[in-house]
C-alpha positions as CSV (number, residue, x, y, z in Angstrom):
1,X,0.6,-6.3,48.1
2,X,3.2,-6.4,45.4
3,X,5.1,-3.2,45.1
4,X,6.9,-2.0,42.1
5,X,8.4,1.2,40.4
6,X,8.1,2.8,37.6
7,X,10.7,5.8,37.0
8,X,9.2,8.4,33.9
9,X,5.7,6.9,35.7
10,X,4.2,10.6,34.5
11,X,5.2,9.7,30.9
12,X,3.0,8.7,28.0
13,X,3.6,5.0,28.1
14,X,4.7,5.4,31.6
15,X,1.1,6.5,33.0
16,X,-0.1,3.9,30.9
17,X,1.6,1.3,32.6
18,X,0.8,2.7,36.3
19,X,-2.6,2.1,35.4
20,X,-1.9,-1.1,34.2
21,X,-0.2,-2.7,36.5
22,X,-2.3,-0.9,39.4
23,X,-5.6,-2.7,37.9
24,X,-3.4,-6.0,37.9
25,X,-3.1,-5.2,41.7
26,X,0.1,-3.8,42.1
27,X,1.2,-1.3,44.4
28,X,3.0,1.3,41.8
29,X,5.5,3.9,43.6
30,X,5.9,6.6,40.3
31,X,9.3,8.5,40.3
32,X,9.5,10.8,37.7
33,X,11.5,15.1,38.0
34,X,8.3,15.9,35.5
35,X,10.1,17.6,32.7
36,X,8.3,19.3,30.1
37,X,6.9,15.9,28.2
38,X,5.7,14.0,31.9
39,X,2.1,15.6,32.9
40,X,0.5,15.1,36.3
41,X,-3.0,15.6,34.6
42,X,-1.7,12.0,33.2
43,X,-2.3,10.2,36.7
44,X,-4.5,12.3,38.2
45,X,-7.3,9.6,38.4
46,X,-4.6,7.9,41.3
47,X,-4.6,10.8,43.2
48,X,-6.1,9.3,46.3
49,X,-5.9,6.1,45.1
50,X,-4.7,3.7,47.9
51,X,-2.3,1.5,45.9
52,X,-0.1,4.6,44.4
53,X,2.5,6.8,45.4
54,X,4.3,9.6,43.5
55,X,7.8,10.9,44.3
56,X,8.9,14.1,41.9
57,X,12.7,12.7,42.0
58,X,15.4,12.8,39.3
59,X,16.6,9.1,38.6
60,X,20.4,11.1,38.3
61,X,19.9,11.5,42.5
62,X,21.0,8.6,43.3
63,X,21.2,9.1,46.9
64,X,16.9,9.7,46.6
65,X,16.4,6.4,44.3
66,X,18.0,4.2,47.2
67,X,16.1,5.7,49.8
68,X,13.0,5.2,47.7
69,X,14.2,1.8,46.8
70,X,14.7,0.0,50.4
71,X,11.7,2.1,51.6
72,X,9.7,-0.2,49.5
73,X,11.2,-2.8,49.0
74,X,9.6,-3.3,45.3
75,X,9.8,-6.6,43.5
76,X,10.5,-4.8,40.1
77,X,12.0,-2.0,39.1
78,X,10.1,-0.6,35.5
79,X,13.0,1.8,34.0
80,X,10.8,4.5,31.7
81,X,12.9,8.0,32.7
82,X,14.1,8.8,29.4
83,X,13.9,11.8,26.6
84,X,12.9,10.3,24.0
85,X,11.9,12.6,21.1
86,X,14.3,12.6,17.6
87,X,13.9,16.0,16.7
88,X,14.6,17.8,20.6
89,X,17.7,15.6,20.5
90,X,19.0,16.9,17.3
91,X,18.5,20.8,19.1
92,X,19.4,19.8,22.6
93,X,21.7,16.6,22.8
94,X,23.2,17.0,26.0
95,X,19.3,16.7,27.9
96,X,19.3,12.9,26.3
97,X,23.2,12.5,27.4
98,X,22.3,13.3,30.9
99,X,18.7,11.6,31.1
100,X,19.4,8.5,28.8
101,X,23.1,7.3,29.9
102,X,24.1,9.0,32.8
103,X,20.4,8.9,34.3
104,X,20.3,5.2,34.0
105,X,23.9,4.8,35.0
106,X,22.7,6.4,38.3
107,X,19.8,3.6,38.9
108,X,21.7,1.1,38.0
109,X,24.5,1.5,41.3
110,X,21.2,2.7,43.4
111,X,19.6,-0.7,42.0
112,X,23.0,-2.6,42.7
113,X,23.3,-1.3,46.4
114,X,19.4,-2.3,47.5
115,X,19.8,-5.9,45.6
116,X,22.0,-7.1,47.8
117,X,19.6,-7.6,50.8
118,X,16.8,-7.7,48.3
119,X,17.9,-10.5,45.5
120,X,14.1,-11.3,44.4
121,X,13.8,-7.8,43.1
122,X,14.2,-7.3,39.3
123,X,15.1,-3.9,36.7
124,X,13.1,-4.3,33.6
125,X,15.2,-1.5,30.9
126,X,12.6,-0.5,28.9
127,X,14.4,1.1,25.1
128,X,13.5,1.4,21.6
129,X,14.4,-0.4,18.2
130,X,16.1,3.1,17.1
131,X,19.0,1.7,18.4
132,X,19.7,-1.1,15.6
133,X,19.5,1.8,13.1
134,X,18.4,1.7,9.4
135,X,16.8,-1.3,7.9
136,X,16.4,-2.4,4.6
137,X,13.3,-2.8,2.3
138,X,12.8,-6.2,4.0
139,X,13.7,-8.3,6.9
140,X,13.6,-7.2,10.8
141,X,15.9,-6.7,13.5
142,X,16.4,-9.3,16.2
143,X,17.3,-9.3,19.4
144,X,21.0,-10.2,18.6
145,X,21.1,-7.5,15.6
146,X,24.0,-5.2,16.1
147,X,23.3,-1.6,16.8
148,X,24.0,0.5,14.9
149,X,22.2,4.1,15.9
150,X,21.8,7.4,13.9
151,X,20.5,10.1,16.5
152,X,21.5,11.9,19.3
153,X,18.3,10.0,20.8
154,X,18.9,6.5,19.6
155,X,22.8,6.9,20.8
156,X,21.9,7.3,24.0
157,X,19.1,4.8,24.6
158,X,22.0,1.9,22.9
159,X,24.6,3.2,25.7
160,X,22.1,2.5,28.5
161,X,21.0,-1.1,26.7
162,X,24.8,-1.6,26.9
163,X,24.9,-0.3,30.3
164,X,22.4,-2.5,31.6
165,X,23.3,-5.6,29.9
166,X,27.0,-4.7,31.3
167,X,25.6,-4.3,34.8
168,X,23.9,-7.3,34.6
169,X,26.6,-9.4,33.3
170,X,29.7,-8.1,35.1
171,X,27.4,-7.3,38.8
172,X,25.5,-9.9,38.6
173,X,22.0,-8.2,38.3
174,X,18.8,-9.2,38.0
175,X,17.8,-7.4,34.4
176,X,15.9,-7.3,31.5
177,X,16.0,-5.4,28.1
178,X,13.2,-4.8,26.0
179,X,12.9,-2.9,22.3
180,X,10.0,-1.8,21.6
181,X,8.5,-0.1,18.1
182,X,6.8,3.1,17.6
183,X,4.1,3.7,20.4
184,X,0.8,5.4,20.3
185,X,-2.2,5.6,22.2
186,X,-3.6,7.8,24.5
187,X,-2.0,10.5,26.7
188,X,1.0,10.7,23.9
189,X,2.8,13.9,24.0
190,X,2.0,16.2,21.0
191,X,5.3,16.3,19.9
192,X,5.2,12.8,18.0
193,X,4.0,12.4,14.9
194,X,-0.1,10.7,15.5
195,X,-0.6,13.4,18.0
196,X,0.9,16.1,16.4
197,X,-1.3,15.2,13.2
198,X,-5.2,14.5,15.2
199,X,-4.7,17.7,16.8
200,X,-3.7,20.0,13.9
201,X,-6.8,18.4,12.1
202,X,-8.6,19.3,14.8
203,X,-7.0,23.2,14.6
204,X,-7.2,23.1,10.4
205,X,-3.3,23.4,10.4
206,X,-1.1,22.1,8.2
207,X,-0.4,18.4,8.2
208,X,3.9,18.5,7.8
209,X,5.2,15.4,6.6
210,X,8.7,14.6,6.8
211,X,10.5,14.3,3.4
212,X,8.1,12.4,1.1
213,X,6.4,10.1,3.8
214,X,7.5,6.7,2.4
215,X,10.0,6.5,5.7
216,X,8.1,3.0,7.3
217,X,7.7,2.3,11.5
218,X,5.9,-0.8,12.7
219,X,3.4,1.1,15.3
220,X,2.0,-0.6,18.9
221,X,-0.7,0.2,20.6
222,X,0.5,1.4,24.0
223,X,-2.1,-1.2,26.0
224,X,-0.3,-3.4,24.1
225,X,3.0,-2.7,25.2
226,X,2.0,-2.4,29.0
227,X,0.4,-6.1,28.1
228,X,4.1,-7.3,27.1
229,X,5.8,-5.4,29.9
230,X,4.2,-7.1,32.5
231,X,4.3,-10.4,31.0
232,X,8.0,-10.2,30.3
233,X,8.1,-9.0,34.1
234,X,6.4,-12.1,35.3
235,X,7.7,-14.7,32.8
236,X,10.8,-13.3,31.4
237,X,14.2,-14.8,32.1
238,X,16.7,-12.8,34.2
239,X,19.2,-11.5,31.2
240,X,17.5,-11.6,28.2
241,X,16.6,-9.2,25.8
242,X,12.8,-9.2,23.7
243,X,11.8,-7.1,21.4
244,X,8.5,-6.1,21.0
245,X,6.5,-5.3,18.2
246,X,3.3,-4.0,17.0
247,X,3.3,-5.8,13.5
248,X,1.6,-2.8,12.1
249,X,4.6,-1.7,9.6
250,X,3.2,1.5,7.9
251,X,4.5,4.5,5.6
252,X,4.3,8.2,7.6
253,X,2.1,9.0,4.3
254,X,-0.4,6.6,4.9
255,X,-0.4,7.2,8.4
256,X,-1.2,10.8,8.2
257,X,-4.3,9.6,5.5
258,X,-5.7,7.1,7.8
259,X,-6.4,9.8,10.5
260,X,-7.2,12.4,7.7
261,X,-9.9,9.6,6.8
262,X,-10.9,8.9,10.4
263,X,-11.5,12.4,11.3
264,X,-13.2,13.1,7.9
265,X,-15.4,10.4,9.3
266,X,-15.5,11.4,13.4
267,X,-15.5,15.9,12.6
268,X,-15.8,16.8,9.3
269,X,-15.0,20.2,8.9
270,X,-16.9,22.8,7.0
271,X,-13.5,23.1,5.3
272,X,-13.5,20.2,3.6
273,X,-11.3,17.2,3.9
274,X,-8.7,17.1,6.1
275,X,-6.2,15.3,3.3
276,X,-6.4,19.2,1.8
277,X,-3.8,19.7,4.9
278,X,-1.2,17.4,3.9
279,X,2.0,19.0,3.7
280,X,5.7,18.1,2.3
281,X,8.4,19.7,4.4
282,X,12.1,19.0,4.7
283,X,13.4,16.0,5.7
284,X,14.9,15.2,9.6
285,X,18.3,15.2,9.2
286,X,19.6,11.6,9.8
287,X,15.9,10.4,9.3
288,X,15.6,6.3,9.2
289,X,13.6,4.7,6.5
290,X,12.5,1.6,7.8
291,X,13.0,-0.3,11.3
292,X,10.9,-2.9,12.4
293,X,11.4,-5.6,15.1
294,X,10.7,-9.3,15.3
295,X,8.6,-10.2,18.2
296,X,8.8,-14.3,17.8
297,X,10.9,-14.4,20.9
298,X,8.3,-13.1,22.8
299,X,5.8,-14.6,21.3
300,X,6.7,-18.0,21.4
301,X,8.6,-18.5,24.7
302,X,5.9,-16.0,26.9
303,X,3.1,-16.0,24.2
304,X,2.4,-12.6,24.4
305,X,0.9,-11.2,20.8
306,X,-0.5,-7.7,20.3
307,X,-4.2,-7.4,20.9
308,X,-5.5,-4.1,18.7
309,X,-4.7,-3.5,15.0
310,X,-4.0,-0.8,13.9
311,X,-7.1,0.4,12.7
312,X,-9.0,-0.1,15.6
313,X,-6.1,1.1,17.9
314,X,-6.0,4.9,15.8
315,X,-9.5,5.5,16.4
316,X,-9.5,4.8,19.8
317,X,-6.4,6.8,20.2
318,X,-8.3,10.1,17.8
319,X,-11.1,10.0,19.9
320,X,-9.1,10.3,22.6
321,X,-7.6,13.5,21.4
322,X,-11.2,14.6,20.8
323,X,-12.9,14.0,24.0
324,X,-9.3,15.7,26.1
325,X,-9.2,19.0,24.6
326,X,-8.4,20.1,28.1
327,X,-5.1,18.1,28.0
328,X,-3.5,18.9,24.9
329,X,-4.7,22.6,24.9
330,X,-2.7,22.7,28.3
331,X,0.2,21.7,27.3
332,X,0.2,24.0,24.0
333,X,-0.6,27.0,26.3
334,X,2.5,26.0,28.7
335,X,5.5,24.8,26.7
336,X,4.5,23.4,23.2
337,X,2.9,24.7,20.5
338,X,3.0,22.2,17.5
339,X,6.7,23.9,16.5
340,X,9.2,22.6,13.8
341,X,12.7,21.3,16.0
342,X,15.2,19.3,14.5
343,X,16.7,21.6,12.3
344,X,20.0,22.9,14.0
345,X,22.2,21.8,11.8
346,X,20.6,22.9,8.9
């Protein structure tokens, strides 16, 4: 059987892809040190599932990650160990410093020692397209766009893309870097912002919106992005970067309506619409207006295109939220309770 890992497998996209790859008949070995956004409820389903194994391991233990490495002897290497929210970056930088760069700096000479006797293996990075920056009213970023990031988050995830490509040129690696766009779906911490909004709904809280909600992301349904992961796994040439898109570009406004809309539709609430919650609050500081990525690379040379609108992909993902109460009210019980971060420097 075909082994592969997945580091941040606990993760929202993460899980996603254990799942994924394990019903494409993979064995998945999941490494992930479960920090405060990874959930073992996620996987749970796997538990004595034949074709899974979990280590709780910290990709910075390099030492571990080798063992775990020519244990296996995995054919791919999935890198998803990252922080990754805008706002906990802002209040704690040095989490995403360590995690995001040093983190992935770790696999990389782990990754470089096991190649040697196993050269068929191959790292897939897996970052975001925060790290080209701001974009303008029109036009996307490419694969070859400069970088240019404006977080504490997106800094760190464009010093591991350079890290990786830098391994890979200078070592001699067997990598691949992909940028991905705004993910949702199920399982999504309720830090980010379509989580965050389906379960205040459901709590009759406010709805905060950043600013004045015209700031634009193009959004991809997470089953999507698991699609495109494997593909570029399987087809994707040793070096190359692919972006990967959702084409769904929407303002944070209209977002927050269409699940207003859905949930009018799915719960109304004795309250009356859930639009009534909409909020305007201050800005993130640093906050991007637009990025958006083109996926034609990908979609030409590996014809890969995204499956779900957007439309079809929200509901699925709010009735999520509705039927796994259990999850969500977990998690706001243990270390999250829907508050404002981001704001340090204010």
């Amino acid at each position: 059987m075909k082994k592969i890992i997945v580091t941040g497998g606990s993760g929202f996209i993460g899980c996603n892809l254990v799942k994924f790859l394990i019903k494409k008949n993979y064995f998945v070995i999941n490494i992930d040190n479960l920090s405060y956004s990874a959930n073992p409820y996620n996987l749970k389903i796997l538990k004595n599932n034949k074709k899974y194994k979990f280590y709780k391991v910290d990709i910075n233990n390099k030492n571990a990650l080798l063992k775990i490495l020519n244990l296996h002897k995995p054919i791919g290497v999935f890198n998803l160990a990252a922080e990754t929210h805008v706002d906990r970056s802002i209040d704690e930088p040095e989490n995403f410093i360590k995690s995001n760069i040093f983190g992935v700096f770790k696999l990389l000479q782990s990754f470089k020692k096991f190649i040697k006797k196993n050269k068929k293996s191959l790292l897939i990075h897996i970052s975001t397209d925060e790290v080209y920056g701001d974009l303008g009213r029109e036009g996307y970023f490419l694969e070859d766009s400069s970088y240019k990031p404006n977080s504490p988050y997106s800094a760190s995830k464009a010093a591991s893309d350079h890290l990786v490509r830098s391994w890979g040129r200078t070592f001699n690696l067997p990598v691949i870097i992909t940028n991905c766009s705004n993910n949702y779906g199920a399982n999504q911490f309720p830090e980010k912002l379509i989580p965050l909004m389906i379960i205040n709904c459901i709590d009759w809280k406010q709805l905060p919106v950043y600013g004045n909600g015209e700031n634009i992301r193009d959004w991809l349904f997470v089953e999507d992005h698991c699609i495109a992961l494997e593909t570029i796994f399987s087809k994707g040439e040793v070096g190359e970067t692919y972006n990967i898109a959702g084409s769904n570009e929407i303002k944070n406004i209209d977002i927050v309506k269409i699940i207003c809309d859905i949930m009018d539709e799915l719960k109304p609430s004795k309250n009356g619409s859930y639009r009534d919650l909409i909020t305007f609050v201050d800005d993130r500081p640093g906050h991007d207006k637009r990025y958006a990525v083109d996926s034609t690379k990908l979609q030409n040379t590996l014809k890969w295109k995204p499956r779900e609108s957007f439309q079809s992909g929200i509901k699925k993902t709010i009735k999520w939220y509705l039927n796994n109460e259990d999850w969500w009210r977990k998690i706001q019980k243990n270390n999250y309770n829907q508050q404002r971060l981001g704001l340090k420097n204010k």
